[in-house]
TIGUDO-732167 format. One record per residue (C-alpha): residue number from 1; residue in one letter; y, z, x. Coordinates in nm, 3 decimals. Layout:
{site NUM A {Y Z X}};
...
***
This chain:
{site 1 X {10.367 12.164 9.037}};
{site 2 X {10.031 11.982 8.977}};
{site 3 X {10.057 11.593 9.076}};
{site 4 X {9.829 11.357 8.926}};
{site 5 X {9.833 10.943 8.983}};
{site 6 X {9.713 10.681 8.717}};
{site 7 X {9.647 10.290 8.767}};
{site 8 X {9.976 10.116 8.731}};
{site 9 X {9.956 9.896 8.434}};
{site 10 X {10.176 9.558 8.320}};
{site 11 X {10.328 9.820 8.083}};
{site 12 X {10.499 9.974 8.380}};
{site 13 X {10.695 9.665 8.464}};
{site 14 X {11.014 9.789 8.350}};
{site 15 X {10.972 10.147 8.507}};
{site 16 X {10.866 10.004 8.863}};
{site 17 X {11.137 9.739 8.855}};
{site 18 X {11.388 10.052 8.792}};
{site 19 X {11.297 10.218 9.046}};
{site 20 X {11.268 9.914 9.300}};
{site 21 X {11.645 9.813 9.129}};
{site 22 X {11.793 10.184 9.312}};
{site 23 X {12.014 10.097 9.655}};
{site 24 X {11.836 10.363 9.817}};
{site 25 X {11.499 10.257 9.745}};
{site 26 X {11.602 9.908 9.842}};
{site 27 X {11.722 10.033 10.183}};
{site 28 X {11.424 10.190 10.268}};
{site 29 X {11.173 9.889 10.183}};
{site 30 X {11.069 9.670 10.391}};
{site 31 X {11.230 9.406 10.164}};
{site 32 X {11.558 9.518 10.110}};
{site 33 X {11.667 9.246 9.853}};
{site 34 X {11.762 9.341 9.524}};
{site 35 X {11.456 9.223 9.290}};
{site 36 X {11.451 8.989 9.049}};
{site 37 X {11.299 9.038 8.712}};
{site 38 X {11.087 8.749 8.720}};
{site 39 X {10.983 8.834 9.023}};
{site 40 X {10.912 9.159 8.989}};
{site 41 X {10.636 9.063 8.671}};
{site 42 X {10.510 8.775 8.916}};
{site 43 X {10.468 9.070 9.195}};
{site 44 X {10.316 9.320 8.942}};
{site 45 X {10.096 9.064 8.843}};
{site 46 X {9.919 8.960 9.172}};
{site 47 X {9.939 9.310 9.276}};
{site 48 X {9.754 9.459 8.926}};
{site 49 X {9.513 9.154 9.036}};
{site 50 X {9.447 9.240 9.420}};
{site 51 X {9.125 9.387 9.445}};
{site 52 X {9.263 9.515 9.801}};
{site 53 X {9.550 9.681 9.657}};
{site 54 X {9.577 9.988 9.388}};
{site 55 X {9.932 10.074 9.298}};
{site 56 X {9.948 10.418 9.102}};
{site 57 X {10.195 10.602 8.885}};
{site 58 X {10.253 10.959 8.999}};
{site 59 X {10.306 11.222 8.759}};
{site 60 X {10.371 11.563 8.714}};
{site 61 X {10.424 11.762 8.342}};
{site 62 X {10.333 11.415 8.197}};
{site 63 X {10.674 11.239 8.283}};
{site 64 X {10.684 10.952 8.575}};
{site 65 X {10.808 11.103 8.939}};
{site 66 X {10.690 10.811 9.161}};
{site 67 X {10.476 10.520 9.264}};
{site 68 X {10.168 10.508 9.545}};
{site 69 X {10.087 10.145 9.669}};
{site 70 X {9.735 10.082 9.897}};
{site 71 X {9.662 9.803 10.104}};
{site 72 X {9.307 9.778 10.265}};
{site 73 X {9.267 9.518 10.518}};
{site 74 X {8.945 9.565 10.709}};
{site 75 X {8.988 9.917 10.863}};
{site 76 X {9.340 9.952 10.805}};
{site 77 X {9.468 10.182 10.471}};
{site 78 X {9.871 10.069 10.418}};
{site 79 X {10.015 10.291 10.188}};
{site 80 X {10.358 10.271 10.052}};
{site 81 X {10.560 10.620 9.842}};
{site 82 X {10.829 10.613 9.652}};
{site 83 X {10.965 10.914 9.481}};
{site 84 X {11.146 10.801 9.161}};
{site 85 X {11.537 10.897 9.199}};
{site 86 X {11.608 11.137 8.937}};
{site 87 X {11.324 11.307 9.163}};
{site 88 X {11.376 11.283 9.512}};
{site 89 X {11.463 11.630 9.681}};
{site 90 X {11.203 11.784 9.535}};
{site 91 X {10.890 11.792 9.783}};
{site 92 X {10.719 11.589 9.561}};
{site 93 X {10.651 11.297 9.826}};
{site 94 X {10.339 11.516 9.998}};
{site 95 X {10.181 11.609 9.643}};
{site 96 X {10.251 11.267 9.545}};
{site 97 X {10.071 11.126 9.840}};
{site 98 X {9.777 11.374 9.805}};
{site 99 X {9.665 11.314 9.462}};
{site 100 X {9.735 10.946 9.536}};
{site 101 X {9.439 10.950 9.840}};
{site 102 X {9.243 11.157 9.624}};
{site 103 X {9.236 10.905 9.314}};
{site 104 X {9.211 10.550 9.492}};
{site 105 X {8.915 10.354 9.497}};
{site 106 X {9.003 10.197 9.783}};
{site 107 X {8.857 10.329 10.126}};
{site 108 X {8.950 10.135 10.471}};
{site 109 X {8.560 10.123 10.511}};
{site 110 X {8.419 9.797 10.504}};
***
């Protein structure tokens, strides 16, 4: 199955709040609160504004299967998966990851 990412957009709001809503995704975040939706458009917001991060939309056959966030700081590259629920299972978490690294615009170099 061919993988592609696209930049995350203020249009995804309801999509990545969704997915960020599921218990299981909750559990394994760092932040396992349950989101709020005003927070989640204040979040989306500074994050669509970061020029350090890029959050991505995976794809595959044109429907959503997941999310890819970056964080450079200096040399380090933080990156964050989540495979969308309705998809998980599916060994889409490595193709989602590859066509995430070779999309972003971001590069730990300084």
């Amino acid at each position: 199955m061919v993988v592609t990412t696209r930049p995350a957009t203020a249009a995804d709001a309801r999509l990545l709040f969704d997915w960020r809503s599921d218990p299981a995704s909750r559990a394994a975040s760092l932040t396992s609160d349950a989101p709020t939706w005003e927070g989640q458009l204040s979040w989306l917001d500074a994050t669509l504004s970061d020029p350090n991060r890029d959050l991505r939309i995976g794809e595959a056959k044109g429907a959503p299967i997941g999310t890819l966030r970056f964080d450079a700081k200096g040399q380090q590259l933080t990156v964050s998966i989540a495979v969308a629920p309705d998809r998980r299972g599916h060994g889409l978490a490595l193709p989602l990851l590859q066509a995430g690294l070779r999309d972003t615009d971001l590069t730990h170099d300084e």
